[in-house]
C-alpha positions in Angstrom: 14.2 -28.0 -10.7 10.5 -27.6 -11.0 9.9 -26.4 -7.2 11.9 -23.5 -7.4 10.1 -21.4 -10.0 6.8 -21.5 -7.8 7.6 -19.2 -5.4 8.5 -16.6 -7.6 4.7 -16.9 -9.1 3.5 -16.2 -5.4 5.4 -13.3 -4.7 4.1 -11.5 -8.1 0.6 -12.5 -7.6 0.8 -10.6 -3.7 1.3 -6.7 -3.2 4.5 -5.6 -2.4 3.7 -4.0 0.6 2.9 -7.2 2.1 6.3 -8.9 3.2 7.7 -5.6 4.3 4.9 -4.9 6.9 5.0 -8.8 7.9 8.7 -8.5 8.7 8.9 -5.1 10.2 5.8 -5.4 12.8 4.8 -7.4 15.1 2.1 -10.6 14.6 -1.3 -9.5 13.7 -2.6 -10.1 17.2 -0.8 -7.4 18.9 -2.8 -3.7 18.5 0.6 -2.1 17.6 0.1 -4.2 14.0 -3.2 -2.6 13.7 -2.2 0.8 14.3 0.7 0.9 11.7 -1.4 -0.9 9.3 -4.4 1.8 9.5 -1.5 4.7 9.5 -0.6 3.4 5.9 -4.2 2.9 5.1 -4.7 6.2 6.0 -1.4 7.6 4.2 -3.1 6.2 1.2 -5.9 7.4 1.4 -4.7 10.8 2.2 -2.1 10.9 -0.8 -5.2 9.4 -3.0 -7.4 12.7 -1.9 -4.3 14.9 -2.1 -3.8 13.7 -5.8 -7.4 14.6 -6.9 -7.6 17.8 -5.0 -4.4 18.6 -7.2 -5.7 17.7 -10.1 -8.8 19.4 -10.0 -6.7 22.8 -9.1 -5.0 22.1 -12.3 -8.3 21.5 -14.2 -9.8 24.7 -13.1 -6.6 26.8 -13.8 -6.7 25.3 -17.5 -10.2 26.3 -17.8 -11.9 22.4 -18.2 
């Protein structure tokens, strides 16, 4: 009874992200896992930059 809870607790202390790219891609070792790993990095990072460039266009046009 006790052991099934503690998984659970794992899975909410990890990021979601996690188990998708672990099952999707192959093992770290192979440079394929690297590249699709720094594409999302970069998405990220992109959307992140997109975001404040938007908000600062909003900013301007409100006169802030």
């Amino acid at each position: 009874m006790l052991s099934k809870p503690a998984p659970l607790q794992l899975n909410n202390y990890l990021p979601r992200t996690i188990p998708t790219i672990t099952t999707t891609t192959p093992p770290p070792s192979s440079p394929k896992y690297f590249s699709t790993f720094a594409n999302i990095t970069e998405k990220k990072n992109n959307m992140r930059k997109a975001k404040m460039l938007r908000h600062r266009e909003t900013d301007q046009k409100e006169g802030h």
